[in-house]
Backbone as JSON, one array per atom type, in Angstrom:
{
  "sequence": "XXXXXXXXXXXXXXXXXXXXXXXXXXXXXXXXXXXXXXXXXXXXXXXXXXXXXXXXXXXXXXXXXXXXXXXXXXXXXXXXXXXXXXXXXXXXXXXXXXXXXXXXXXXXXXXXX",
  "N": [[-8.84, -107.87, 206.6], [-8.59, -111.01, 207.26], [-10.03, -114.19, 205.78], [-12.33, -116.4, 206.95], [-13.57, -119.54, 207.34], [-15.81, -119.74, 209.43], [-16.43, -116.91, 208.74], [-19.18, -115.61, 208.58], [-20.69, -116.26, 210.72], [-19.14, -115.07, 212.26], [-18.99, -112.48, 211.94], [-22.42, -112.33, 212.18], [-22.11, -112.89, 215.02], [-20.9, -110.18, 215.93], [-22.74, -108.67, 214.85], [-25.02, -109.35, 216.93], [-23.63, -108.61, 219.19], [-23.06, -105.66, 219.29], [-25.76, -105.14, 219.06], [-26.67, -105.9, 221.5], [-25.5, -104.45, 223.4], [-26.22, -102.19, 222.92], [-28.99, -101.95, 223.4], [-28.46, -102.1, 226.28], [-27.65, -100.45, 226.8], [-30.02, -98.57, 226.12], [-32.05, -99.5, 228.09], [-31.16, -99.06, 230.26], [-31.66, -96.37, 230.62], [-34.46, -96.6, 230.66], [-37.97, -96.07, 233.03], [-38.48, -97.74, 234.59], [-36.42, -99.54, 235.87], [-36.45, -101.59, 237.66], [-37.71, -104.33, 236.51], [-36.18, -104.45, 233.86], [-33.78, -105.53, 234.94], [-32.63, -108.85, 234.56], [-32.83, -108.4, 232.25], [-31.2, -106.62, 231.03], [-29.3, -107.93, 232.69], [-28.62, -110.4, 231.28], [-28.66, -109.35, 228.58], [-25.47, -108.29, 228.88], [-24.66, -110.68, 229.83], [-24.27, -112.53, 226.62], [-23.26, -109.98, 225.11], [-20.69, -110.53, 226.09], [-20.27, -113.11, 225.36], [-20.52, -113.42, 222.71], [-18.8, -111.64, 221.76], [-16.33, -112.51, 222.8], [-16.11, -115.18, 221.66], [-16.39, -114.49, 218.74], [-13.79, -113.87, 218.45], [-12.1, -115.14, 219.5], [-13.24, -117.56, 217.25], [-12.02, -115.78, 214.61], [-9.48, -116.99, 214.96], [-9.5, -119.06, 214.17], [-9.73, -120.76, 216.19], [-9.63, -123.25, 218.98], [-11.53, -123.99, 220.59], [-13.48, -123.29, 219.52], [-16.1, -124.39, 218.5], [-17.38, -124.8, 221.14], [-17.33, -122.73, 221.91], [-19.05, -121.73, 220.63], [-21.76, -123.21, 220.49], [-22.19, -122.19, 223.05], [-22.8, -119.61, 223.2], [-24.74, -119.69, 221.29], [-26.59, -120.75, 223.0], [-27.25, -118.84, 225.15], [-27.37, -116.45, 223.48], [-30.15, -117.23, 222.76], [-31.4, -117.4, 224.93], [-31.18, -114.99, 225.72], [-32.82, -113.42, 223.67], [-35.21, -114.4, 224.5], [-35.68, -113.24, 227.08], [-35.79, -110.45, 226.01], [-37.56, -110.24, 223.58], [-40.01, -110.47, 226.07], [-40.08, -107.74, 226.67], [-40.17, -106.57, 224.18], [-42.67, -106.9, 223.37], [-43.87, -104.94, 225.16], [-43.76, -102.97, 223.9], [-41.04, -101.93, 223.73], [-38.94, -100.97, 221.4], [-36.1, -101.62, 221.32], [-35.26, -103.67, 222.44], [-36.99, -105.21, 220.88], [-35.42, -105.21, 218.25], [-33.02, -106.03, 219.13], [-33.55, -108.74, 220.35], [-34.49, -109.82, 218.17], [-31.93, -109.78, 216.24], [-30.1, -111.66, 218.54], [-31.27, -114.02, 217.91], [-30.82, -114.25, 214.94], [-28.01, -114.4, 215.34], [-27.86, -117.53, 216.92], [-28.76, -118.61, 214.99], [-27.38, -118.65, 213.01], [-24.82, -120.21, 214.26], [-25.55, -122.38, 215.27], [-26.16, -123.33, 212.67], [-23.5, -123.35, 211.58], [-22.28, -124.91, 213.34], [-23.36, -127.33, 212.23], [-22.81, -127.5, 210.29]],
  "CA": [[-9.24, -108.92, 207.5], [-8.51, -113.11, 206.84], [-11.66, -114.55, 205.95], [-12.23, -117.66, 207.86], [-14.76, -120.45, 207.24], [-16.65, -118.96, 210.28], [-16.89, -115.55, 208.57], [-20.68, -115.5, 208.33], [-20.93, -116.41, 211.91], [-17.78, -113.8, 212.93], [-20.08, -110.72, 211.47], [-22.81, -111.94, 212.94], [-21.74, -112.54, 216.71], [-20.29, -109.09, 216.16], [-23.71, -107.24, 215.05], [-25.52, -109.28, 218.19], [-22.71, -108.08, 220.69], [-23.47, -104.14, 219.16], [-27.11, -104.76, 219.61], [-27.01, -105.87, 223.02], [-24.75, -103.61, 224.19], [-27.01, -101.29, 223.04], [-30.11, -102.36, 224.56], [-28.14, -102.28, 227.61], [-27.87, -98.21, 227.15], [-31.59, -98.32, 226.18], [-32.92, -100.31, 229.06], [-30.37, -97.86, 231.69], [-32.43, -95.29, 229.95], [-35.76, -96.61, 230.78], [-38.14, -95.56, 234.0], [-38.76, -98.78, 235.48], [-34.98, -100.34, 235.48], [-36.67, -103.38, 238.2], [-38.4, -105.39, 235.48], [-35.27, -105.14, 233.18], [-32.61, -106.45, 235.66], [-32.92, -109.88, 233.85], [-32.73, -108.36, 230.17], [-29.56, -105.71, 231.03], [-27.85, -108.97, 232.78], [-28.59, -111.34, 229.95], [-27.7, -108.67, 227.5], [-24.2, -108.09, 229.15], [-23.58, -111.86, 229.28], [-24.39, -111.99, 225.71], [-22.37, -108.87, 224.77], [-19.02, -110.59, 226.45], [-19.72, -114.33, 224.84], [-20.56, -112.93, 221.42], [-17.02, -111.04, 221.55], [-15.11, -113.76, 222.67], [-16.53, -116.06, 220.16], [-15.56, -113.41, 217.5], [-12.02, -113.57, 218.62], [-12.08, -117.34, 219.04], [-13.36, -117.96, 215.77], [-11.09, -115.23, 214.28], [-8.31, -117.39, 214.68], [-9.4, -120.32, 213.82], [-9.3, -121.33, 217.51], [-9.75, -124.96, 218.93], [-12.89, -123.85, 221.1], [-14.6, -122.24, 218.45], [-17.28, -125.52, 218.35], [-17.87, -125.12, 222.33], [-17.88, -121.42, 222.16], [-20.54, -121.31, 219.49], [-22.86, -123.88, 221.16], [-22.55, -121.43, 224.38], [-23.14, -118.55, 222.43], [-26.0, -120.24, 220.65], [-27.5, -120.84, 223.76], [-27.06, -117.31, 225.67], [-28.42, -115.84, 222.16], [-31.43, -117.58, 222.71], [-32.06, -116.77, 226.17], [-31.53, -112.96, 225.39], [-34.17, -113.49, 222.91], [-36.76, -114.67, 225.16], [-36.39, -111.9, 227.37], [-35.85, -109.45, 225.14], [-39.15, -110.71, 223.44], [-40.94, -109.83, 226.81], [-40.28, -106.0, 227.06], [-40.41, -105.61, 223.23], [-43.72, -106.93, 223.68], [-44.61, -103.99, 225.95], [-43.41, -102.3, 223.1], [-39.94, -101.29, 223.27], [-38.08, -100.72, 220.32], [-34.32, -101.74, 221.33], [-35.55, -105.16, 223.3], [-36.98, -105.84, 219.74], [-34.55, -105.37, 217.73], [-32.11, -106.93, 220.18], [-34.19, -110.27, 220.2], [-33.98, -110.48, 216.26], [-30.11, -110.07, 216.84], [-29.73, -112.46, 219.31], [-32.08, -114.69, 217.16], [-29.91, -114.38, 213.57], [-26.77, -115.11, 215.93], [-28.02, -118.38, 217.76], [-28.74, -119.67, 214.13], [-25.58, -118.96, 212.16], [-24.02, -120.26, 215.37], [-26.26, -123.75, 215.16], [-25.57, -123.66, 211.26], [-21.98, -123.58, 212.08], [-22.31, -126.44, 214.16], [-24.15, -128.37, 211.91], [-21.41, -128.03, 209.1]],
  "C": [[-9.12, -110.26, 206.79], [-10.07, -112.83, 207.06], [-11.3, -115.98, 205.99], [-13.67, -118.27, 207.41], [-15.62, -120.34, 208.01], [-17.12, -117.59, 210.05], [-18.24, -114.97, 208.7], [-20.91, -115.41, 210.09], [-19.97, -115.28, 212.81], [-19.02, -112.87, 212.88], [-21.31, -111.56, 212.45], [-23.57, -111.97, 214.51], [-21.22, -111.21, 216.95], [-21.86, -108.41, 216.42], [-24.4, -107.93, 216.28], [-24.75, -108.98, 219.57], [-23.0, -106.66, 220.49], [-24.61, -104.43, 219.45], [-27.41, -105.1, 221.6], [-26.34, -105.58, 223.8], [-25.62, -102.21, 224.3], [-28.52, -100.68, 223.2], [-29.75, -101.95, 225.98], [-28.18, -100.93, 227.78], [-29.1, -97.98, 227.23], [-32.2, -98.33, 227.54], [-32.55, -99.33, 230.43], [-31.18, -96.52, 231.72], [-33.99, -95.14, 230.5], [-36.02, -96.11, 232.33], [-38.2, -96.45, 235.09], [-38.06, -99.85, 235.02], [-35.73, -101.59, 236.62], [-37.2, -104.35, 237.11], [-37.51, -105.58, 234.39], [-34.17, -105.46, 233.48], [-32.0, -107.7, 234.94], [-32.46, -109.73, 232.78], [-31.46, -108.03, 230.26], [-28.65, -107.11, 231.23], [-27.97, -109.95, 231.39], [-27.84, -110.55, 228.85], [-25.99, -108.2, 227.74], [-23.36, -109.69, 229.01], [-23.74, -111.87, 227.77], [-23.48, -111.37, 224.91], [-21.11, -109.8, 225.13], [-19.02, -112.14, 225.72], [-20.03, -113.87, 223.34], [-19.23, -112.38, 220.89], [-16.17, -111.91, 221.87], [-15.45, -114.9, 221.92], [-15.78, -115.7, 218.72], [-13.99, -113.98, 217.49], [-11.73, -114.54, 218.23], [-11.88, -117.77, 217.44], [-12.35, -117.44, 214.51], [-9.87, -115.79, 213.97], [-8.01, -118.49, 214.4], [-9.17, -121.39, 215.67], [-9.71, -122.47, 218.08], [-10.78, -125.05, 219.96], [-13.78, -123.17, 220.45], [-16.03, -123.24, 218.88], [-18.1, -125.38, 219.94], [-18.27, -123.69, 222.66], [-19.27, -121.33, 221.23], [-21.84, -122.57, 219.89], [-23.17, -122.85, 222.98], [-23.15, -120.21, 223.96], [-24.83, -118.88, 221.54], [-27.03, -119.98, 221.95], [-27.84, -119.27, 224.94], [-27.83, -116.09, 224.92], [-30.05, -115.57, 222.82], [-32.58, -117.34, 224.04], [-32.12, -115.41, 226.2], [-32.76, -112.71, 224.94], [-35.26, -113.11, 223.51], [-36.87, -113.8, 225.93], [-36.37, -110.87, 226.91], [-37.17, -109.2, 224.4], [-40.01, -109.98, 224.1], [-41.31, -108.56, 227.03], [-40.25, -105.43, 225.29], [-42.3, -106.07, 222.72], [-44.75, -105.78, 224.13], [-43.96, -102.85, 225.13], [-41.8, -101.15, 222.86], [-38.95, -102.16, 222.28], [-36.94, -101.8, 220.05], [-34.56, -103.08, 221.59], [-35.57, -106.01, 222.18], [-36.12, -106.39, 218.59], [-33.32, -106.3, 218.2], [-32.53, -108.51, 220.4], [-33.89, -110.82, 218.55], [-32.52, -110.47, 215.98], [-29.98, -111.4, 217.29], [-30.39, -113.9, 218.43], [-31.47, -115.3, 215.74], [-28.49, -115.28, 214.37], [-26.91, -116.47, 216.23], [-28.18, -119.03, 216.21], [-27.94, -119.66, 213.39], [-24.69, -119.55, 213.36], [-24.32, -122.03, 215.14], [-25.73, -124.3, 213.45], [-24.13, -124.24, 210.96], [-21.93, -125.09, 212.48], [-22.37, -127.48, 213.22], [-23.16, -129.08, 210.91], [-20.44, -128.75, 209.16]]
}
């Protein structure tokens, strides 16, 4: 793999697109799918701007700066509801918020550079 001046931020928009893809299996999993409508869709947008970020950035691409302020912000809204149901103590939501959480600030870091 080229390593790109975004590398830090490549890896990890990758591991928050695996975690909230796999929240999204969790949550399909759970008994009472009405209350995570909200999380699954957040975690699917999420999942698809985290991967096209990747790519983006990958190539050095000339929306990297606009993808990673959208991505920042998508992160951060996962977060917060992710937050709410790992609150009520699930696992995946949790983990999936501290994801989305690492991403939104190597994403801002990025930026800042």
């Amino acid at each position: 793999m080229i390593q790109t001046k975004f590398q830090d931020c490549i890896e990890t928009c990758g591991e928050c697109a695996i975690s909230c893809r796999q929240c999204v299996a969790a949550c399909l999993n759970e008994k009472d799918l009405e209350h995570l409508k909200k999380c699954i869709q957040l975690n699917l947008e999420c999942t698809i701007i985290c991967a096209t970020t990747v790519k983006v950035m990958s190539i050095d691409g000339q929306l990297t700066t606009e993808l990673c302020k959208i991505c920042a912000d998508i992160c951060e809204r996962c977060a917060d509801e992710c937050e709410k149901h790992a609150d009520m103590g699930m696992e995946h939501c949790r983990k999936c918020a501290e994801a989305c959480r690492a991403c939104a600030k190597t994403c801002k870091e990025m930026l800042a550079a």
